[in-house]
C-alpha positions as a Python dict, from the first residue, in 0.01 Angstrom:
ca = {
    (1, 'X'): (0, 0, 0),
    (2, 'X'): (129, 341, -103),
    (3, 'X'): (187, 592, 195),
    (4, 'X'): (-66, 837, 28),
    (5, 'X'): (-338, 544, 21),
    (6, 'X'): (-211, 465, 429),
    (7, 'X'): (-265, 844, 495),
    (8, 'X'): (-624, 849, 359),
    (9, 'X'): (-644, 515, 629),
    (10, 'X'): (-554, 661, 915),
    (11, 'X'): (-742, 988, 829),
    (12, 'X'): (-1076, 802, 735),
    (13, 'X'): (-1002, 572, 1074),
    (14, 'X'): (-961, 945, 1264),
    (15, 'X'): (-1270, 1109, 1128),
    (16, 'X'): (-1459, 776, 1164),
    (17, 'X'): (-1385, 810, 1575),
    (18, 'X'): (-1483, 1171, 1584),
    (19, 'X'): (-1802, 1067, 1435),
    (20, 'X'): (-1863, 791, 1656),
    (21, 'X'): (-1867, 1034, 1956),
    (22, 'X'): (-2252, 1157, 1818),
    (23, 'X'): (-2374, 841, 1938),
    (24, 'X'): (-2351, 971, 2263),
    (25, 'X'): (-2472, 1162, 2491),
    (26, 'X'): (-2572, 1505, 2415),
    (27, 'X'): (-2621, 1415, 2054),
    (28, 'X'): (-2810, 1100, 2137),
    (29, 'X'): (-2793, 922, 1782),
    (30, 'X'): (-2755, 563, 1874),
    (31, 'X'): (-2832, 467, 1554),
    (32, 'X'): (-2457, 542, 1454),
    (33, 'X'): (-2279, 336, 1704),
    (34, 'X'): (-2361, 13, 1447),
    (35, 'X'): (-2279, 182, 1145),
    (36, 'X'): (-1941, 334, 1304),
    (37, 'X'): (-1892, -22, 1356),
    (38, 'X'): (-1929, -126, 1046),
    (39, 'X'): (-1639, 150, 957),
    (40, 'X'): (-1394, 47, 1180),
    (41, 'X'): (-1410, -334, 1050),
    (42, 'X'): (-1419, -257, 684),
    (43, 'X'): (-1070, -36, 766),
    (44, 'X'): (-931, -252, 984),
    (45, 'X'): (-1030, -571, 765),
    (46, 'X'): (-855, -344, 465),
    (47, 'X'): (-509, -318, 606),
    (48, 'X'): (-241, -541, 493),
    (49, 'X'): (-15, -549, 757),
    (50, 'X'): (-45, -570, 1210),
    (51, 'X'): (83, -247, 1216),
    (52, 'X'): (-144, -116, 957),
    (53, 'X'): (-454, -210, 1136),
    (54, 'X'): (-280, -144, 1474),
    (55, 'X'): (-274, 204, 1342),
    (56, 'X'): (-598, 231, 1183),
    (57, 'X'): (-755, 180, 1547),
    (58, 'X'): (-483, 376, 1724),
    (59, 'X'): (-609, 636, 1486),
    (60, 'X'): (-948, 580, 1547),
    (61, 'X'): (-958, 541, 1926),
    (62, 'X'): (-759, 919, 1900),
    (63, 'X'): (-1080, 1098, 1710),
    (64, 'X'): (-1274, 904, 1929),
    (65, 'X'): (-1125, 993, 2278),
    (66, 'X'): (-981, 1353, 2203),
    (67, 'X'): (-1293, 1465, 2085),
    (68, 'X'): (-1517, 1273, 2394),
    (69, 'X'): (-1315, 1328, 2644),
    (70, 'X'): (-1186, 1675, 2609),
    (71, 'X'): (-1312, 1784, 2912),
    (72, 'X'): (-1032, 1671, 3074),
    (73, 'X'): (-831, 1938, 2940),
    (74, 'X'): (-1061, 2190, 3140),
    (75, 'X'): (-1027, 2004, 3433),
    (76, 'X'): (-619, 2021, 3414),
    (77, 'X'): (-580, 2368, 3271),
    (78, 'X'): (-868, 2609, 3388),
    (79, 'X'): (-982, 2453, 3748),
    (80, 'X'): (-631, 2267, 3781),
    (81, 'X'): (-421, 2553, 3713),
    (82, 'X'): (-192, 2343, 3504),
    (83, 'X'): (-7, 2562, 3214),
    (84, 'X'): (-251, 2545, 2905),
    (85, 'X'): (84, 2396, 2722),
    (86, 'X'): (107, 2142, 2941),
    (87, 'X'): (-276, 2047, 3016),
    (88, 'X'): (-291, 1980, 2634),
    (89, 'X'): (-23, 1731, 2664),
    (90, 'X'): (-134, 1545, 2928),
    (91, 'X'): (-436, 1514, 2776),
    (92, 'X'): (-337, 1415, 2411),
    (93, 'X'): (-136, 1161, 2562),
    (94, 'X'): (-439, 1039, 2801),
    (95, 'X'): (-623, 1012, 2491),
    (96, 'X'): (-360, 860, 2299),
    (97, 'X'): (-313, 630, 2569),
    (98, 'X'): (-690, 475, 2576),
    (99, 'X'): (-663, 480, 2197),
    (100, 'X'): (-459, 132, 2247),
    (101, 'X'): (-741, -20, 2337),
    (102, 'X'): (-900, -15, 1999),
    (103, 'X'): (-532, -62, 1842),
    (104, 'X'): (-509, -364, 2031),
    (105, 'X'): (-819, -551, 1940),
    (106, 'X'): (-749, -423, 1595),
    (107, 'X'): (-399, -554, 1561),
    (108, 'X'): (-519, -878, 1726),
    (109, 'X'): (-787, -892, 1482),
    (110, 'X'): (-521, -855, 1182),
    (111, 'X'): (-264, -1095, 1360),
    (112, 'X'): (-526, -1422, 1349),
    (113, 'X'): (-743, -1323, 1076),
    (114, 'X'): (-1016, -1606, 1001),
    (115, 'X'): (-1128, -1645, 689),
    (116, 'X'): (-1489, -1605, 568),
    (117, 'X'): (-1707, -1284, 654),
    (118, 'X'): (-1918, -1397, 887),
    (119, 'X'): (-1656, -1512, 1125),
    (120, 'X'): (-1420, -1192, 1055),
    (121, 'X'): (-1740, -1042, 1193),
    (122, 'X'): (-1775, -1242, 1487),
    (123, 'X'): (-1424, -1197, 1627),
    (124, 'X'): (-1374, -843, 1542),
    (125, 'X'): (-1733, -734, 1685),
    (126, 'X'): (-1594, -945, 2013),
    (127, 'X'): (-1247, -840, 2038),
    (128, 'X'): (-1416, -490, 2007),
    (129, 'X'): (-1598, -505, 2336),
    (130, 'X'): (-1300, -717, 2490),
    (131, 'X'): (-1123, -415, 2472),
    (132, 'X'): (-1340, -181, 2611),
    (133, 'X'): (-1396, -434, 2904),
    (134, 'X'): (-1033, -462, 3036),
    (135, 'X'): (-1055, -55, 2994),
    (136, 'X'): (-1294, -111, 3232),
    (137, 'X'): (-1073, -220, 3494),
    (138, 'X'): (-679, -197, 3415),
    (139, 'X'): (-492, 56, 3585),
    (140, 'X'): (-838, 83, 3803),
    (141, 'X'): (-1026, 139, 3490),
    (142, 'X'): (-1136, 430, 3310),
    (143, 'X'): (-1478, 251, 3147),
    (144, 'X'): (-1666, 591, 3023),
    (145, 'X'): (-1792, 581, 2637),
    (146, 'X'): (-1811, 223, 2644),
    (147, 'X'): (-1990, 155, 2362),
    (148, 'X'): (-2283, -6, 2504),
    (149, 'X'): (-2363, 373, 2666),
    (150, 'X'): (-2489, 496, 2342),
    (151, 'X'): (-2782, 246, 2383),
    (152, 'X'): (-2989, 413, 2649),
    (153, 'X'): (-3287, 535, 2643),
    (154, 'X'): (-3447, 609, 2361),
    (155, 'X'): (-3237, 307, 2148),
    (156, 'X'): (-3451, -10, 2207),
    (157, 'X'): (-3141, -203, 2220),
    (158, 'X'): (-3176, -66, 2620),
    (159, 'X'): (-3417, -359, 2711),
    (160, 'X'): (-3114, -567, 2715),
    (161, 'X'): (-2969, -365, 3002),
    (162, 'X'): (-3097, -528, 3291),
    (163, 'X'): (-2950, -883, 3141),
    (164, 'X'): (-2641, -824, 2968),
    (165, 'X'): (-2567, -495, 3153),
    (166, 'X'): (-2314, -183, 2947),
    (167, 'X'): (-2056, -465, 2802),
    (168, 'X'): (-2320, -717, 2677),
    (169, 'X'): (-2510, -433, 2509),
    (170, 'X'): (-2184, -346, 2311),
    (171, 'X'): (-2133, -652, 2201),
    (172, 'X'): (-2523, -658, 2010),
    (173, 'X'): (-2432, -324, 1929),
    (174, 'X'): (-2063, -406, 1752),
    (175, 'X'): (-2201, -792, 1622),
    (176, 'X'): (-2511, -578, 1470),
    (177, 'X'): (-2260, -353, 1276),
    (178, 'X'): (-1999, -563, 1207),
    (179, 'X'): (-2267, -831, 1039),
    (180, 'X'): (-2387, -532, 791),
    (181, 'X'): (-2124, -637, 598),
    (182, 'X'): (-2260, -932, 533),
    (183, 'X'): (-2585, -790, 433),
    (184, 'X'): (-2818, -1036, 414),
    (185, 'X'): (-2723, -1138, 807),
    (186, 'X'): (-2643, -806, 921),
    (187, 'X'): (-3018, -635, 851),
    (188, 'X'): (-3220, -888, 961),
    (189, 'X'): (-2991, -954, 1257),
    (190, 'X'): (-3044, -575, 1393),
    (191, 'X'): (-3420, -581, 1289),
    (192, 'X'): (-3436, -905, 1513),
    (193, 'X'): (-3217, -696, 1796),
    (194, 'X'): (-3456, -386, 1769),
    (195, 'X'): (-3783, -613, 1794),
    (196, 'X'): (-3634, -792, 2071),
    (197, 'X'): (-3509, -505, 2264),
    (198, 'X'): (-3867, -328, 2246),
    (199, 'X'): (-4006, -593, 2402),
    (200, 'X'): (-3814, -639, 2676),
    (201, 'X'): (-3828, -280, 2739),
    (202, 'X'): (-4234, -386, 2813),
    (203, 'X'): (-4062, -641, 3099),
    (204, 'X'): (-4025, -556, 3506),
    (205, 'X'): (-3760, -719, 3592),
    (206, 'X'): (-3796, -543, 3971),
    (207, 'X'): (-4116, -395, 4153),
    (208, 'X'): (-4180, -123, 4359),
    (209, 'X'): (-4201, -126, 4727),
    (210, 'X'): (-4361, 90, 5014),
    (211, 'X'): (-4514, 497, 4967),
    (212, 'X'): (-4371, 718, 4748),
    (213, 'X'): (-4164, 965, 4943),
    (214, 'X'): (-4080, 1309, 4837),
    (215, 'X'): (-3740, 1380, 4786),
    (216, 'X'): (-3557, 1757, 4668),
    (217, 'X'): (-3225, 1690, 4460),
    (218, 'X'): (-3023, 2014, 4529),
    (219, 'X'): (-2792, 2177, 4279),
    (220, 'X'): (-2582, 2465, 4400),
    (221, 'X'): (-2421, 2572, 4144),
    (222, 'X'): (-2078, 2702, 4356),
    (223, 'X'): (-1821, 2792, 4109),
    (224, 'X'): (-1474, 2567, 4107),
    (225, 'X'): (-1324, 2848, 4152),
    (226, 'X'): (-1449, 2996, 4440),
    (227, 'X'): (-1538, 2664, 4603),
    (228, 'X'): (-1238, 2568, 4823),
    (229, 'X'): (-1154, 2966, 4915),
    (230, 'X'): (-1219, 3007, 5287),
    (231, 'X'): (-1341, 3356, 5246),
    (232, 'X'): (-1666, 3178, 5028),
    (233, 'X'): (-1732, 2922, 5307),
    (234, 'X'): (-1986, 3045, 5520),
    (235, 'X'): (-2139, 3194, 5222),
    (236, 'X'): (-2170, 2818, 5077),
    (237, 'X'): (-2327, 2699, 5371),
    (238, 'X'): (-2589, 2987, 5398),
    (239, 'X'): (-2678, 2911, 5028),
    (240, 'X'): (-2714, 2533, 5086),
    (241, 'X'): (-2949, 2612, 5392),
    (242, 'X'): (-3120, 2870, 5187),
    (243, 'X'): (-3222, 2602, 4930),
    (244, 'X'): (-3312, 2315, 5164),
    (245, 'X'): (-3525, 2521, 5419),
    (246, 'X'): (-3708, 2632, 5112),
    (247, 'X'): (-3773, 2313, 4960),
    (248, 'X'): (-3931, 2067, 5228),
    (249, 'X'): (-3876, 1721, 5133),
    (250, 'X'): (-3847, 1369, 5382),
    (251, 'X'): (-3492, 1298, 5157),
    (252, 'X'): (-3274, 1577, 5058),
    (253, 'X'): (-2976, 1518, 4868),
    (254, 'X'): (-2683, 1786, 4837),
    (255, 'X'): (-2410, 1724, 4609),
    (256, 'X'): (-2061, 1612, 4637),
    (257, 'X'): (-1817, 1810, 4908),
    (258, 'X'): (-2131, 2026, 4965),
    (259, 'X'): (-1962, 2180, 5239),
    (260, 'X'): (-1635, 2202, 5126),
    (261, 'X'): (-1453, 2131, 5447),
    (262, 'X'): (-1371, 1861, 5664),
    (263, 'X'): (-1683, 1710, 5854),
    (264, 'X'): (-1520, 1775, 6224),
    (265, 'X'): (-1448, 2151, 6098),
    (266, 'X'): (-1811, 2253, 5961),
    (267, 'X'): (-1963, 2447, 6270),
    (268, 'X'): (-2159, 2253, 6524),
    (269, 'X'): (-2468, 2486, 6569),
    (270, 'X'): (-2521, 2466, 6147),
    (271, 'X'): (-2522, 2081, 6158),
    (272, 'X'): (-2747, 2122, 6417),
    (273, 'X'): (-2938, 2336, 6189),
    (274, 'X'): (-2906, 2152, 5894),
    (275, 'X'): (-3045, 1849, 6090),
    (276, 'X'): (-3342, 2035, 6221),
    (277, 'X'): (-3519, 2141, 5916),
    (278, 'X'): (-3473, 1743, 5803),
    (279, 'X'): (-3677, 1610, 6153),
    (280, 'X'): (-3927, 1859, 6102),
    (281, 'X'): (-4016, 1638, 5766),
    (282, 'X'): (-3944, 1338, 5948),
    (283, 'X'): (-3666, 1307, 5715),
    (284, 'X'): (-3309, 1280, 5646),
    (285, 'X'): (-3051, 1455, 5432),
    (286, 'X'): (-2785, 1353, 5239),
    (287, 'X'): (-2443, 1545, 5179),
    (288, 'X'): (-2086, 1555, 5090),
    (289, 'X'): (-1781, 1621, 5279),
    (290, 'X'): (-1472, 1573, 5336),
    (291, 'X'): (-1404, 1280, 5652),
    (292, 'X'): (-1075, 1247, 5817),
    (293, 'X'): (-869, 1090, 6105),
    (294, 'X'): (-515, 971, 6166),
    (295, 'X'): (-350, 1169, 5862),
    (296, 'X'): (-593, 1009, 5630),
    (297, 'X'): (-900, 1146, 5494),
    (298, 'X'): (-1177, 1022, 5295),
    (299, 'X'): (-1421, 1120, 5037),
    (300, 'X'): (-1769, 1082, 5193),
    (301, 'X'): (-2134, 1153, 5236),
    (302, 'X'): (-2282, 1195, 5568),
    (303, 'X'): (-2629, 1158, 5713),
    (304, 'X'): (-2820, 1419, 5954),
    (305, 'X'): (-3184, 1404, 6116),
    (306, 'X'): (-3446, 1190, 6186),
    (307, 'X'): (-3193, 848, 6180),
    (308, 'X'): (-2872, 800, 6318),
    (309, 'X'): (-2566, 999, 6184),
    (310, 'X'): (-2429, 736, 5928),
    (311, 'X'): (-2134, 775, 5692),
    (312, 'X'): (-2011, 628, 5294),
    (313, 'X'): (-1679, 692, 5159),
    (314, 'X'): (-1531, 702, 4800),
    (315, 'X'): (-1401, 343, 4750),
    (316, 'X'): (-1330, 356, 4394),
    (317, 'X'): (-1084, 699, 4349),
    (318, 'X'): (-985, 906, 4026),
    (319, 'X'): (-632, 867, 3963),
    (320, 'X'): (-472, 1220, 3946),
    (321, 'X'): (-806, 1379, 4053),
    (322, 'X'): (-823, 1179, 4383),
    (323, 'X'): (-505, 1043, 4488),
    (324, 'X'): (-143, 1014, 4306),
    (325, 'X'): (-19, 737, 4109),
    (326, 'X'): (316, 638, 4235),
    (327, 'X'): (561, 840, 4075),
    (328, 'X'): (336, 1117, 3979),
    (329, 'X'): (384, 1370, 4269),
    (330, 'X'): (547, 1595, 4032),
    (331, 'X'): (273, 1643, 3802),
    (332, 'X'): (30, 1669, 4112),
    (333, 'X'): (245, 1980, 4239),
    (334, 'X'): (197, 2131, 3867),
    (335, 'X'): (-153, 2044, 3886),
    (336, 'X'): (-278, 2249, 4234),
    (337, 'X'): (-574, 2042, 4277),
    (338, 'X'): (-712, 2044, 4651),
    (339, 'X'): (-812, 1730, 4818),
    (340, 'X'): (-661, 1504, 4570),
    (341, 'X'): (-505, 1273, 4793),
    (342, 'X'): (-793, 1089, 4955),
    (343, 'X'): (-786, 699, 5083),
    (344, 'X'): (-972, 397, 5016),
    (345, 'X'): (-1281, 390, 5179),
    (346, 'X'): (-1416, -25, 5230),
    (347, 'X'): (-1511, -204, 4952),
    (348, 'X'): (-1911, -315, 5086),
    (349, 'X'): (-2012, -62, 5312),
    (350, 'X'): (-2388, -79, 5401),
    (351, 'X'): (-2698, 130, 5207),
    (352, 'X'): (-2820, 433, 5505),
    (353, 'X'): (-3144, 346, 5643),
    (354, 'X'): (-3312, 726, 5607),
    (355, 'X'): (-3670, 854, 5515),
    (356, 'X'): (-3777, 508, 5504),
    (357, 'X'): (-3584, 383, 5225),
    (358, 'X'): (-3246, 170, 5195),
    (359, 'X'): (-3010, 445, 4983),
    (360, 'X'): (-2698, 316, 4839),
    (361, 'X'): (-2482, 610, 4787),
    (362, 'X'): (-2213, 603, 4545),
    (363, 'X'): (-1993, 951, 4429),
    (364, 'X'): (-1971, 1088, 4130),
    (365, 'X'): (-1723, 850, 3913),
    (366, 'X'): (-1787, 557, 4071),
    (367, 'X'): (-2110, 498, 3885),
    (368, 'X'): (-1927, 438, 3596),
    (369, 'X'): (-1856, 81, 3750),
    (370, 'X'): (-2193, -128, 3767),
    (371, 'X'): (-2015, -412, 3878),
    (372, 'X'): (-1957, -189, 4197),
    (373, 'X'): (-2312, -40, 4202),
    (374, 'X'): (-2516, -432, 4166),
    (375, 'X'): (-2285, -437, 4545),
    (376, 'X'): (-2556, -319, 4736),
    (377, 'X'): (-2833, -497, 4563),
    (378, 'X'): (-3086, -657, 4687),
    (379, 'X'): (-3090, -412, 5011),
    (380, 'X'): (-3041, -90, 4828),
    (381, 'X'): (-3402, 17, 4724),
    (382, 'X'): (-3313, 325, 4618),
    (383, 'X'): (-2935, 450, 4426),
    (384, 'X'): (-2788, 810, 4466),
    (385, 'X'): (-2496, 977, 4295),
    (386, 'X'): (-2360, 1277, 4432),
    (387, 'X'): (-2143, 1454, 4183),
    (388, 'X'): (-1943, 1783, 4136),
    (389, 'X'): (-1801, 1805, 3736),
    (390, 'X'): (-1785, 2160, 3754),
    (391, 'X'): (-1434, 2063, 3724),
    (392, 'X'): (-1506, 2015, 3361),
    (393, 'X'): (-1704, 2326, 3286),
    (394, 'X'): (-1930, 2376, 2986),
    (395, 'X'): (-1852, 2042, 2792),
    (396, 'X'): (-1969, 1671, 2703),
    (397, 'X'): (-1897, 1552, 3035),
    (398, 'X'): (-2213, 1652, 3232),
    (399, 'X'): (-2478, 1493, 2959),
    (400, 'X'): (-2239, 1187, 2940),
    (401, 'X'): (-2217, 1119, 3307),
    (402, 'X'): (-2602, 1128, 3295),
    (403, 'X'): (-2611, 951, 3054),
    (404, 'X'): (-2455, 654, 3256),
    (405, 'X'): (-2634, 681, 3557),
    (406, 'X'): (-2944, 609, 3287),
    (407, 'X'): (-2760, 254, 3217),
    (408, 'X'): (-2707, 195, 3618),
    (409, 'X'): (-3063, 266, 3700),
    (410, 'X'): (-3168, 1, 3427),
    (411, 'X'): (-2871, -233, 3510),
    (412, 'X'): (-2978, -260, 3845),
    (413, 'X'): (-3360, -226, 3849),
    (414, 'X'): (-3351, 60, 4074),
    (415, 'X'): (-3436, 440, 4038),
    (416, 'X'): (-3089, 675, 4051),
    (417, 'X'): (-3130, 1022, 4207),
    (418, 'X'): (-2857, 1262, 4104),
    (419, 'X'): (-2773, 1553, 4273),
    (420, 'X'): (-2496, 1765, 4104),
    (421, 'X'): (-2312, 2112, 4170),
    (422, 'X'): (-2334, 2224, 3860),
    (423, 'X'): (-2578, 1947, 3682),
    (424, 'X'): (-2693, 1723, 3600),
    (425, 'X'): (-2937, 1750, 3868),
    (426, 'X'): (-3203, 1480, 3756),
    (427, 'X'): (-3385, 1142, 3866),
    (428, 'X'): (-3366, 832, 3656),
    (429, 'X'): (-3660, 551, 3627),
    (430, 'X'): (-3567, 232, 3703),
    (431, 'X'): (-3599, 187, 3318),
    (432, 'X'): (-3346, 437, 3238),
    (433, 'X'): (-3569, 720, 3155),
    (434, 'X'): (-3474, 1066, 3285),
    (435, 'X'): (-3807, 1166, 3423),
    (436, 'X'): (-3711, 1507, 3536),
    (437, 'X'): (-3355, 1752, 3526),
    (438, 'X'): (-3295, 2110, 3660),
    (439, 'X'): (-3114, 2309, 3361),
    (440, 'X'): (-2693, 2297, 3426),
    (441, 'X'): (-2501, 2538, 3555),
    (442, 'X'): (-2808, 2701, 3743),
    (443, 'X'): (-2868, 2687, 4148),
    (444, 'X'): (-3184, 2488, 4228),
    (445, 'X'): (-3334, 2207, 4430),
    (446, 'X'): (-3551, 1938, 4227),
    (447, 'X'): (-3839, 1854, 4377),
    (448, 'X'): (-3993, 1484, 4318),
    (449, 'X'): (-4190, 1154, 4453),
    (450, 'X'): (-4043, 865, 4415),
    (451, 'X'): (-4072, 516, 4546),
    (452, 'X'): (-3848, 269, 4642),
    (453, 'X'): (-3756, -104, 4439),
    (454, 'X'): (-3673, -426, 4529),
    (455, 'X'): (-3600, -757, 4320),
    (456, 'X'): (-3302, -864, 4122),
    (457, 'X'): (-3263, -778, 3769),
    (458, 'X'): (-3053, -1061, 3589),
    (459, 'X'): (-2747, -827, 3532),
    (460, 'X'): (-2775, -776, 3936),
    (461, 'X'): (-2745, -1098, 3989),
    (462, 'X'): (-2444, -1209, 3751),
    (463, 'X'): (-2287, -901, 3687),
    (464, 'X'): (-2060, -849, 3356),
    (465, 'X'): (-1936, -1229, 3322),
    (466, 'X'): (-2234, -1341, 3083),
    (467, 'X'): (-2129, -1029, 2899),
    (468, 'X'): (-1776, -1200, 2917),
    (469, 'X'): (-1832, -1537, 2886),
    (470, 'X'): (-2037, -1457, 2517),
    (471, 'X'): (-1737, -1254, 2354),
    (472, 'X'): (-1475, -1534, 2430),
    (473, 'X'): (-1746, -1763, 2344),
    (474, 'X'): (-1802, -1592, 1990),
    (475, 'X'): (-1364, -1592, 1977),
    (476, 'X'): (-1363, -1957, 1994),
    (477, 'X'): (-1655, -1982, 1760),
    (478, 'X'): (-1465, -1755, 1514),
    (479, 'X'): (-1125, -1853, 1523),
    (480, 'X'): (-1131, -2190, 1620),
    (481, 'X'): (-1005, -2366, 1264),
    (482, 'X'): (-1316, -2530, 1052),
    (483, 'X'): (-1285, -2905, 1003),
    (484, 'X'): (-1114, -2909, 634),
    (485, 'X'): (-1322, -3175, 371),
    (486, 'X'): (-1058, -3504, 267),
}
């Protein structure tokens, strides 16, 4: 192949993961995801070397992450303080970091070829979502625009959800584009999918349980800026009382590091407050702060009223946003951003027992991981995210983390209640439908009923392995050798 025709390759394989970013959140057409697909194996199937179709999905994994996950540029260079120079660095090489994961399963792909279309389909469709399971979990995992997120809600490919969970839905979504080349399979296969999907979007796979109970998701809006700067503290505080005492409600759930202090340092006689105007609902609320003791501290949320005080923290950390990689204390000292060398909390830790309801908190990334999420099922009747990605400003990241918490509330069969500092402020149906959302980058409390769930959707029982066990069941289908005629 000519370098000029390699070029247009690499190019094509570039634009191609650019594109494939529309299937996503904000933009919301799911319908690409196949069809990008469908791209990526025709290139890939094209090349005539490994290298040349490791490059072709190095290439494509860089359109695809540089343009999706940009944000983290804004994080680094505006709210981290990091020189613009070398924010863009680290995050071009981020990007061109999780833009092996694509090269891999491409090269792989190339390196044991099989031969007919159907089971070139098969493996590369597989090796496809392989990949974007172990980028699930190496190096602690960084699983966000996996493609089975561009399936929720509307796509009817989200009925699968509560069975096969994010990985098993982009497998259907990578076999049902990879099988368009083969027409005749591929269109009646997705037809089949669709059908199938819709349907089992019709299915409870979990029930409700007890009285609604009202609940007031409050979004304060504090800028990044201003929010760690002791002279805005008690000005913080006064707002967040402002907006609960206003807004009545038997749960009320404030967003991540609310109170942007430690937990021991926020004054008595406001707790005290705070915890008042929940009893007088016969209520509880929910916030987040800072916990700490012998040298260590911890990401939480904390309870106050009507129940006992009880306490969650962070178990599943941001490298570089929550604590430092070994070796990387240099580029944390660049960086200047607070709090961003919390500890572990425990792995189970129990759902709070408040306003009636079992509430399994989780905070902010951490429900990216449903694996971690099904934890607390079947106790957990009711899921909450607390989040602050004002970190990332006015990008893709606030619709996209919404966007999972849509595929957690139908993974696990339970509704998700968000509350954000800067959005998205919103509360998820157990099947994955955003029923209500304040506007971003606003200060608000939203007020809903909801009710409790209990039951066990398949996914919460099994997890991702079925997911798993299918895509190196379809590699052993494809490239085990067919029996050869005398």
């Amino acid at each position: 192949m000519s370098l000029e025709r390699f070029s247009v390759r690499l190019a094509a394989a570039f634009a191609l993961g650019a594109l494939g970013v529309l299937a996503f959140a904000p933009f919301g057409q799911f319908w690409l995801a196949p069809l990008v697909c469908l791209g990526l194996f025709l290139l890939v199937r094209g090349a005539a070397t490994v290298r040349g179709a490791l490059l072709t999905g190095w290439a494509f994994g860089a359109g695809f992450f540089l343009l999706g996950v940009s944000w983290i540029y804004v994080s680094l260079s505006v709210f981290g303080g990091m020189p613009p120079w070398l924010a863009g660095f680290a995050t071009v090489l981020f990007c061109a970091t999780l833009a092996l994961f694509p090269a891999l399963a491409a090269a792989v792909f190339k390196r044991w070829q099989p031969a007919g279309n159907l089971r070139q389909a098969l493996a590369f469709a597989a090796l496809l979502v392989l990949a974007d399971w172990l980028r699930g979990w190496l190096f602690t995992g960084f699983p966000w625009l996996a493609q089975g997120y561009s399936q929720a809600p509307p796509s009817p490919l989200a009925g699968f959800a509560p069975i096969v969970g994010v990985y098993g839905l982009g497998l259907l979504v990578a076999l049902g584009g990879t099988l368009l080349s083969v027409w005749r399979v591929g269109v009646p296969v997705l037809l089949v999918l669709a059908a199938a999907g819709f349907g089992l979007r019709q299915a409870a796979w979990t029930e409700p349980v007890g009285q609604p109970v009202s609940v007031a998701l409050v979004q304060g809006n504090v800028p990044q800026e201003m929010k760690w700067r002791p002279e805005h503290f008690v000005r913080t505080l006064l707002a967040y009382r402002d907006l609960v005492a206003t807004h009545p409600a038997k749960l009320t759930i404030l967003p991540e590091t609310a109170f942007p202090a430690f937990l021991d340092q926020i004054p008595a006689d406001y707790l005290a407050e705070m915890k008042a105007l929940a009893q007088r609902q016969g209520g509880d609320i929910v916030f987040g702060a800072a916990t700490g003791a012998s040298g260590q501290y911890w990401n939480s949320a904390a309870t106050l009223g009507t129940a006992p005080m009880q306490i969650y923290s962070k178990s599943h950390l941001v490298p570089f946003g929550e604590f430092i990689p070994a070796g990387f204390a240099w580029f944390m000292a660049m960086a200047h951003i607070p709090m961003s060398d919390f500890a572990r909390g425990p792995t189970a830790q129990a759902p709070f027992a408040v306003a009636g309801q079992r509430v399994a908190p989780n905070i902010c990334y951490e429900d990216a991981f449903g694996e971690e999420i099904i934890r607390a099922l079947p106790t957990a009747t009711l899921l909450v995210n607390l989040s602050n990605t004002a970190w990332f400003g006015k990008s893709l990241a606030q619709p996209q983390h919404l966007q999972i918490a849509q595929m957690r509330a139908l993974e696990a069969g339970r509704p998700m209640l968000r509350a954000t500092n800067t959005g998205m402020t919103a509360v998820v149906a157990p099947d994955g439908i955003v029923q209500a959302a304040l506007p971003p980058f606003t200060s608000g409390v939203l007020m809903a009923e909801v009710r409790g769930y209990q039951g066990m959707t398949p996914y919460a029982r099994f997890g991702n392995w079925p997911a798993v066990i299918l895509v190196f069941t379809l590699l052993g289908i494809a490239l085990y050798p067919p029996r050869r005629g005398r």
